[in-house]
C-alpha positions in Angstrom: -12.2 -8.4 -1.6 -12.7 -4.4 -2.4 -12.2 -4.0 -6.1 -10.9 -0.4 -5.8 -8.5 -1.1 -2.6 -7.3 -4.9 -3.0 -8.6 -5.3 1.1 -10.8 -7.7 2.4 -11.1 -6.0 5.9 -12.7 -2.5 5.6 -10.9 -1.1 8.8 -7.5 -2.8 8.6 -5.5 -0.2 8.5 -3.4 1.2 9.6 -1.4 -1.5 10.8 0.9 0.7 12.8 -0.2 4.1 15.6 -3.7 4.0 13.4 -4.9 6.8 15.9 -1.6 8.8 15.0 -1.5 8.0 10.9 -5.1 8.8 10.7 -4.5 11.9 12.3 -1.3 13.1 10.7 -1.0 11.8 7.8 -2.9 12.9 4.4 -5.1 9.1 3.9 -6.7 7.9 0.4 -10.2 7.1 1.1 -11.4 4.2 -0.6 -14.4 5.0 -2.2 -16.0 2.1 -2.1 -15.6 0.7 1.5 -14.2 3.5 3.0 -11.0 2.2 4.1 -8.3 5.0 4.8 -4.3 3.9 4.1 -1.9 6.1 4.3 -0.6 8.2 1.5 2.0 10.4 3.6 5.3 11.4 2.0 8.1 10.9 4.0 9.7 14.2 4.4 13.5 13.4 3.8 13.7 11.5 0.7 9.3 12.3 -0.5 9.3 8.1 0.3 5.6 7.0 1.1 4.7 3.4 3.4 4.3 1.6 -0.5 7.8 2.4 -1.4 9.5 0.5 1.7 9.2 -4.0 2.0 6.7 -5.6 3.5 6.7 -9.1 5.1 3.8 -10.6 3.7 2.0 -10.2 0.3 -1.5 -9.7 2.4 0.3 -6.6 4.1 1.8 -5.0 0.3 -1.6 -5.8 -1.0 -3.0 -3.2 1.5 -0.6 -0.2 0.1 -0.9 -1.2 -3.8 -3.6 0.8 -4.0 -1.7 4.5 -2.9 0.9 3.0 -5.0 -1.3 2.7 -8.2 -3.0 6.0 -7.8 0.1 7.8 -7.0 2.0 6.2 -10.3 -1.8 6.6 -12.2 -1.0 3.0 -13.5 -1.6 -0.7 -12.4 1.4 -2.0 -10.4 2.7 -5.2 -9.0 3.9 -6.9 -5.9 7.2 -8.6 -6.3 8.6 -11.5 -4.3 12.0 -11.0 -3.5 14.6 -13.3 -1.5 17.9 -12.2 -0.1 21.0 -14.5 0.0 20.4 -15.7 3.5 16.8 -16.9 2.0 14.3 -14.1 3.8 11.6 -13.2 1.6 9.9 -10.3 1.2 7.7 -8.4 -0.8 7.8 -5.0 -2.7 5.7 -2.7 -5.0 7.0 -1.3 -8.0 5.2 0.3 -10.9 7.1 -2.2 -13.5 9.9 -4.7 -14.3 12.0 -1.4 -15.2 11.7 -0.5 -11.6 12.3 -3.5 -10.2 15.5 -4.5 -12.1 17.0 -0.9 -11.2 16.5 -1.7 -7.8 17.8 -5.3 -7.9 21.2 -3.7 -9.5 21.3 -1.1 -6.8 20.9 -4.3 -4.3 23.0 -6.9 -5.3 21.7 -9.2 -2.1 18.4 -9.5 -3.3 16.9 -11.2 -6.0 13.5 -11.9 -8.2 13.2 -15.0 -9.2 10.1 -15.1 -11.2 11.0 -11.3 -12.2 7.0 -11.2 -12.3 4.6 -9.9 -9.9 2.7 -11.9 -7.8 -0.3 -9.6 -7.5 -1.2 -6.9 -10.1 -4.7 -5.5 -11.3 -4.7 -5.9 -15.1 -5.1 -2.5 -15.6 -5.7 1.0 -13.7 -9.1 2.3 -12.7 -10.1 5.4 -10.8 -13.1 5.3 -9.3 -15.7 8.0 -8.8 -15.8 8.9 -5.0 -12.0 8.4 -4.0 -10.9 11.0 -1.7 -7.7 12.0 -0.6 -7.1 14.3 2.4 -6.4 14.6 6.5 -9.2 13.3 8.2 -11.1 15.5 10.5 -11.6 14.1 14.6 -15.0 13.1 14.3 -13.8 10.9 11.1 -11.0 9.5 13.2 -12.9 8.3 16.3 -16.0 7.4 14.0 -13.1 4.9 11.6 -11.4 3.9 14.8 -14.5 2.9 16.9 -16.0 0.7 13.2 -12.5 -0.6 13.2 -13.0 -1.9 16.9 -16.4 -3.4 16.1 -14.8 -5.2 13.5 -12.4 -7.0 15.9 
């Protein structure tokens, strides 16, 4: 597993368009396997991919990382279940955070009200990058992340 980006698969994402994203959307650049997630802000409500559920912890532990830089502290993945027994899972940069939104969403609830993945604490590392991706860097990313399949 990348200690800076939590991934195991240097090219994983994105999961969803990757051709699109990587082209229109500002990407953190792992700088230490060089794996690009997206760090877009939705334009609406300034929302980015970390702030919305995911339905597994291996698909939150891809964004934690955009979600720790952009908070500039360590934060957590939360297991949640609604009342018709779904799980999900969900980043938030503390318990404070969490327990606001389980107020504002009385269907869902924490049972361990602890993560269930965190770093200890927050590093930056040296040759991070975040920007849009020029073409060359797209096709070059895109054609490694087909090798890799």
């Amino acid at each position: 597993m990348c200690r800076e980006c939590y991934a195991y698969e240097t090219r994983i994402t994105p999961l969803l368009n990757p051709k699109d994203c990587l082209r229109d959307h500002t990407q953190y650049i792992c700088g230490t396997c060089g794996r690009c997630i997206c760090m877009e802000r939705e334009p609406k409500r300034g929302l980015q991919r970390w702030n919305f559920p995911f339905t597994s912890l291996e698909q939150a532990k891809l964004y934690l990382r955009t979600a720790d830089i952009t908070m500039k502290k360590s934060c957590g993945i939360y297991e949640l279940k609604n009342t018709q027994g779904r799980v999900s899972y969900k980043i938030f940069p503390g318990t404070e955070e969490l327990q606001v939104y389980l107020k504002k969403n009385q269907n869902k609830r924490c049972e361990t009200m602890l993560p269930v993945f965190s770093e200890k604490e927050y590093r930056e590392y040296p040759n991070t990058r975040i920007r849009r991706l020029e073409q060359e860097e797209i096709e070059r990313y895109l054609q490694e992340r087909n090798e890799l399949r």
